[in-house]
C-alpha atoms as one frame of an Amber mdcrd trajectory, in Angstrom:
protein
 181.835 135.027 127.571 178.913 134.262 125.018 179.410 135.459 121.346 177.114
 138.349 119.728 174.678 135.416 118.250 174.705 132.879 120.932 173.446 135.889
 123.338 170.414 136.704 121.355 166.793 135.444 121.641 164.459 135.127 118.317
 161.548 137.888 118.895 159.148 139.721 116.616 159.454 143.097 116.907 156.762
 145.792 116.213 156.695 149.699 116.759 152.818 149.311 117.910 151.466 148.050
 121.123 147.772 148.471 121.938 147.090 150.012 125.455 145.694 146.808 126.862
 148.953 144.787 126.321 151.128 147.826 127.576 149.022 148.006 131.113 149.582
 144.207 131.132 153.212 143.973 131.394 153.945 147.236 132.785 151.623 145.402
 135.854 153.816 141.966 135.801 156.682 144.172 135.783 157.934 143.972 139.084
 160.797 146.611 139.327 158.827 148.805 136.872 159.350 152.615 137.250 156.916
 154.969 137.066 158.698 156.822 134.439 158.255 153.883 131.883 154.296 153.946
 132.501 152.193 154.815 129.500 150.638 157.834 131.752 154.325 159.225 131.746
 154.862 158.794 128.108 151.796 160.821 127.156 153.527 163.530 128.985 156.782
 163.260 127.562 154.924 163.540 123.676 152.317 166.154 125.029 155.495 167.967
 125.763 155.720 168.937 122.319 159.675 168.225 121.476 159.628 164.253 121.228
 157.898 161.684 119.452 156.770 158.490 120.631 159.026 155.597 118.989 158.426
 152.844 121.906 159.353 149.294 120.607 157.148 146.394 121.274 159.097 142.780
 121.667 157.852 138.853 121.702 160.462 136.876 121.690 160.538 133.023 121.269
 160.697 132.072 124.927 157.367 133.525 125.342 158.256 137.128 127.053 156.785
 139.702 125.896 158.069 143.568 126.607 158.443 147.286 125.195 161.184 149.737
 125.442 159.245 153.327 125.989 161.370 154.600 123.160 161.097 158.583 122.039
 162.716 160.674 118.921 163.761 164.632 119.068 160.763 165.995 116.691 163.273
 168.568 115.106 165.603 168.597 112.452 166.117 165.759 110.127 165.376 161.954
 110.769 169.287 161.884 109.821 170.238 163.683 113.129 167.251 162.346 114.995
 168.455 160.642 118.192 166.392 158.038 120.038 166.281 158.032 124.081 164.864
 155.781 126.496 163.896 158.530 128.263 164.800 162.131 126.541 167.103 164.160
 129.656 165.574 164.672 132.633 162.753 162.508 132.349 163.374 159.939 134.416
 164.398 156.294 133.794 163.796 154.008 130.863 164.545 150.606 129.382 162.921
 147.852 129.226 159.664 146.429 130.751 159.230 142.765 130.586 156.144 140.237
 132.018 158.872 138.116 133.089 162.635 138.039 134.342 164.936 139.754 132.255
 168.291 138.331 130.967 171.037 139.376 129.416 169.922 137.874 126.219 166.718
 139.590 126.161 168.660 143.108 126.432 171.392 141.812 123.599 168.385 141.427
 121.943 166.844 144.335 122.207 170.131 146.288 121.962 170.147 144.643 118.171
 167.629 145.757 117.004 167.892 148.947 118.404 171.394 149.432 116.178 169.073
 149.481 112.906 167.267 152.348 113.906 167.876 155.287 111.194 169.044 158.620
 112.854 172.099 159.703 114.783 172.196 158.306 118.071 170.221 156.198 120.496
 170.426 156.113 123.914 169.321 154.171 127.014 169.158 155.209 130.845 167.985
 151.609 132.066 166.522 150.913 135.895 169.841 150.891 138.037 168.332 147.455
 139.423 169.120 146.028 135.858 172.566 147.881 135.668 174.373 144.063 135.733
 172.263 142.460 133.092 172.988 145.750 130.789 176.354 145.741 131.516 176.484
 142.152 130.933 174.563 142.310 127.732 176.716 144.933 126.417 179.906 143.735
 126.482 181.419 143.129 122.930 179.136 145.348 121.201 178.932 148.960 119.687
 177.131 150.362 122.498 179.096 153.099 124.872 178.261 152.698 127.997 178.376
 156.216 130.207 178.696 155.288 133.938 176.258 156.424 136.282 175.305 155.883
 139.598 171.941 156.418 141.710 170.879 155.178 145.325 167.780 153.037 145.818
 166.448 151.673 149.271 164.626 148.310 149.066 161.032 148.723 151.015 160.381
 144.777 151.756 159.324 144.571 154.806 156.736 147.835 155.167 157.782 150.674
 156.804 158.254 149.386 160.437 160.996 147.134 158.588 162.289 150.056 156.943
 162.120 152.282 159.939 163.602 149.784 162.241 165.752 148.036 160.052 167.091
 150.665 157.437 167.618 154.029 159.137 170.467 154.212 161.260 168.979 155.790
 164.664 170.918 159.292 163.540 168.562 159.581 160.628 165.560 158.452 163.233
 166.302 161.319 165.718 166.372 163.495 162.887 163.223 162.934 161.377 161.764
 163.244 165.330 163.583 166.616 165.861 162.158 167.604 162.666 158.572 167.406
 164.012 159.509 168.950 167.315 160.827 172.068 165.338 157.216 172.609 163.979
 157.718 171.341 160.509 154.881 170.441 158.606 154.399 168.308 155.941 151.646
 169.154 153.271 151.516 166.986 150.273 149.534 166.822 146.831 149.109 168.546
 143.045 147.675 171.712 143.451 148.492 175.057 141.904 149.896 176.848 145.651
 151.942 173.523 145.978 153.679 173.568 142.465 154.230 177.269 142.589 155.446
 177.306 146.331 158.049 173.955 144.961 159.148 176.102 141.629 159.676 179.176
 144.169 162.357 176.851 145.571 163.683 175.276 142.870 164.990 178.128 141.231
 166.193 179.080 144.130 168.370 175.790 144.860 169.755 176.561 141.235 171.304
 179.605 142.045 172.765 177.829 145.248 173.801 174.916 143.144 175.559 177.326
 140.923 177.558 179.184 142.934 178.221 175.508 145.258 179.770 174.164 141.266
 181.402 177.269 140.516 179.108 177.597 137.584 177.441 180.914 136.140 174.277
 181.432 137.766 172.751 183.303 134.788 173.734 179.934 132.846 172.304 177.390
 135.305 169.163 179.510 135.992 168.558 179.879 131.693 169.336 175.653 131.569
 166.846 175.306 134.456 163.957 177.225 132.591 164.314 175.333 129.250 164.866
 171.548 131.176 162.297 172.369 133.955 159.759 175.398 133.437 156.829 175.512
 135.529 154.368 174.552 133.186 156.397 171.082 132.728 155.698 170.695 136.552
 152.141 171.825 136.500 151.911 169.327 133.356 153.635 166.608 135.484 150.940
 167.075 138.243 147.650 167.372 135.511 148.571 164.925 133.235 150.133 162.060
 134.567 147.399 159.711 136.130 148.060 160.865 139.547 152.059 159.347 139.032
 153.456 162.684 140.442 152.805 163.905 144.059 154.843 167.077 144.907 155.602
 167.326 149.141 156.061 170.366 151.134 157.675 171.041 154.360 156.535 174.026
 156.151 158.177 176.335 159.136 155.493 178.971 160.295 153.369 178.722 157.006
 156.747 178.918 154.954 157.830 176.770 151.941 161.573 175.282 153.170 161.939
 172.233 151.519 159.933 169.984 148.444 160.258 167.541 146.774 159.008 165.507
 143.666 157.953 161.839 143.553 156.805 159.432 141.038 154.796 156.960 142.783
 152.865 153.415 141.259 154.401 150.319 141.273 157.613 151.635 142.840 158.687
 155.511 143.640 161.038 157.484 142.536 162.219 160.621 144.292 162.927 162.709
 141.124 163.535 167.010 142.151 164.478 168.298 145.502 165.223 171.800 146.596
 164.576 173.886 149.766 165.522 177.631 151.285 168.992 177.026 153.185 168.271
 179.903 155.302 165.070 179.012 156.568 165.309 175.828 156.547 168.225 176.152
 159.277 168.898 173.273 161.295 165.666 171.874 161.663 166.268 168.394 159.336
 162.599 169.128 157.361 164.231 167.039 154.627 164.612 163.831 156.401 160.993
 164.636 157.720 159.645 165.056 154.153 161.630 161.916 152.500 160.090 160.152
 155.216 156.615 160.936 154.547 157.511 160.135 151.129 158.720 156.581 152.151
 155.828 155.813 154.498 153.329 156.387 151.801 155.246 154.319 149.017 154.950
 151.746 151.474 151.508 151.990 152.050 151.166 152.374 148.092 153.053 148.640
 148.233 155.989 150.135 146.245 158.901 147.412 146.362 161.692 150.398 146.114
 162.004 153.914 146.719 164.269 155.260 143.849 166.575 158.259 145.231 167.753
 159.063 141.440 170.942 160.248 140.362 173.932 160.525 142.710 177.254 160.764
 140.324 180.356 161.647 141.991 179.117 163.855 144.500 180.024 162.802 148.066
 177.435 164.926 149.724 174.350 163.186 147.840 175.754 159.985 148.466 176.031
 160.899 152.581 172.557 161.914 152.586 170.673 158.741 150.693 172.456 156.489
 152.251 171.528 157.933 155.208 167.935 156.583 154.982 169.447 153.036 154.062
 169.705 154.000 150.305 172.544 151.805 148.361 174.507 152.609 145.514 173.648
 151.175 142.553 176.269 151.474 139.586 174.905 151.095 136.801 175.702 152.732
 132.932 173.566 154.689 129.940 174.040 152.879 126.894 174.822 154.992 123.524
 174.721 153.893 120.102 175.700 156.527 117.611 175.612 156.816 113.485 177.038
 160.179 113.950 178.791 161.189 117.240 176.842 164.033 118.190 176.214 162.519
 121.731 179.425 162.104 122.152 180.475 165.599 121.014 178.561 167.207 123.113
 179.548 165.375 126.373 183.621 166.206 125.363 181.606 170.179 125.201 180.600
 169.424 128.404 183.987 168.163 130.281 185.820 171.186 128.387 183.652 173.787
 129.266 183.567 172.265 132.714 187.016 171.984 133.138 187.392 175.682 131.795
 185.029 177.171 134.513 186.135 174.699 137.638 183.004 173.084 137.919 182.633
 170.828 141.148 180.308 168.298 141.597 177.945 169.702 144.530
């Protein structure tokens, strides 16, 4: 195991990066997300409740990189805390015009321990999860474990047809269309409103699936996810976000949300269990979704968060998704972070909550 020095890089590090050398590496960047695109950060800030604190590197081997980087706007810098992304916006870390290693992150995860504030925080690409991990070890950073699904695209979608869903999840997607679903896809008003419609509708399902208040889960929804952040997702993110829409008989059953550029990432799902019945409109629309990623030259299709939930994990890995362990890295002055996740566990553990 390397020591804390011999694992770090020299770099020069800057909190300013002109748009021209942000495009450029976020376009070397292979495994890039969407979410870590300077489109996506101007919606995070325009957001109103974070500021941008992204963290420009050049370090001696002749990488350069930036960690999109943002700060809570309220209260005092003392309790400020720093995420790579804030909750629910996706995925950050960093984005390099080369190979990563784990001495770049150790790197990186230095100087991110001088910050002033409370707490930082990183949600890294599960792709990288090793090279954090590795990077990590034998300093002050927590790491939280996570774990998403992400199915690997090489190939085109004939490969990924042929080669990556099981025949099960092929016969689905073909009864799908034989049911009369319809997919509709795109950023218009009817499309946002008809996805919101069920969204907060899966919430109230999801709630009463986690033995969780539904008053609570429906109030958390509206201050995480409002429908203006979704409309704002659609007008003001370069074309990043597509919303798609299955249909039964002119009907909204299922939607979801995807982040498409360099690589996708299926971010929001929901749909109306009692029309959507048995008709599989889901597989139908994630495979839509893949097909066009494809065609968009995307290397991976990103099926986000999974946890401990068996049922999520069933139905990713259904289209040839893997699991990707992986950890969020904290770093905290004063433990409000991790105060609020022991919050969390007791008030989950008071009310039974299940992971859906």
């Amino acid at each position: 195991m390397l020591d804390r020095v011999a694992m770090t890089i020299p770099v020069d590090v800057t909190n300013t990066i002109s748009d021209t050398a942000r495009e450029a590496i976020y376009r070397a960047d292979k495994t890039v997300m969407p979410s870590q695109s300077a489109d996506w950060s101007s919606s995070i800030v325009g957001d109103g409740r974070f500021v941008d604190a992204s963290r420009c590197y050049r370090f001696a081997d002749g990488m350069s990189a930036y960690l999109p980087l943002y700060r809570s706007r309220l209260g005092p810098d003392l309790l400020s805390v720093f995420s790579s992304p804030p909750p629910a916006w996706g995925f950050g870390g960093l984005v390099s015009d080369a190979p990563l290693t784990a001495r770049h992150l150790r790197t990186v995860l230095n100087d991110l321990e001088q910050l002033s504030g409370a707490a930082v925080k990183i949600r890294p690409n599960p792709l990288h999860g090793d090279l954090w991990s590795e990077a990590a070890v034998g300093t002050r950073w927590t790491p939280v474990a996570r774990n998403a699904h992400v199915l690997d695209l090489s190939g085109g979608y004939d490969a990924v047809w042929t080669n990556r869903f099981p025949g099960k999840t092929r016969s689905k997607i073909r009864r799908a269309g034989k049911a009369g679903i319809t997919i509709v896809s795109g950023r218009n008003e009817d499309l946002i409103s008809d996805f919101d419609g069920l969204f907060r509708q899966s919430v109230q399902r999801w709630a009463g699936k986690q033995n969780e208040f539904a008053w609570l889960a429906g109030l958390r929804a509206k201050v995480r996810d409002p429908k203006a952040k979704f409309r704002a997702f659609a007008q003001n993110t370069g074309g990043l976000v597509t919303f798609w829409l299955a249909y039964r008989n002119d009907q909204p059953v299922a939607g979801i949300m995807v982040l498409m550029d360099r690589n996708a990432h299926y971010t929001r799902g929901a749909m109306d269990k009692r029309l959507i019945g048995n008709t599989y409109a889901n597989h139908l629309l994630h495979a839509s979704a893949i097909e066009a990623a494809c065609k968009a030259g995307c290397r991976h299709y990103h099926m986000g968060e999974t946890g401990s939930s068996t049922s999520l994990a069933q139905f990713k890995s259904s289209f040839g998704a893997e699991s990707r362990p992986y950890a969020e890295y904290v770093h905290e002055r004063i433990p409000l972070l991790s105060a609020d996740r022991k919050l969390r566990a007791v008030v989950k553990k008071a009310i039974g909550f299940k992971d859906a």
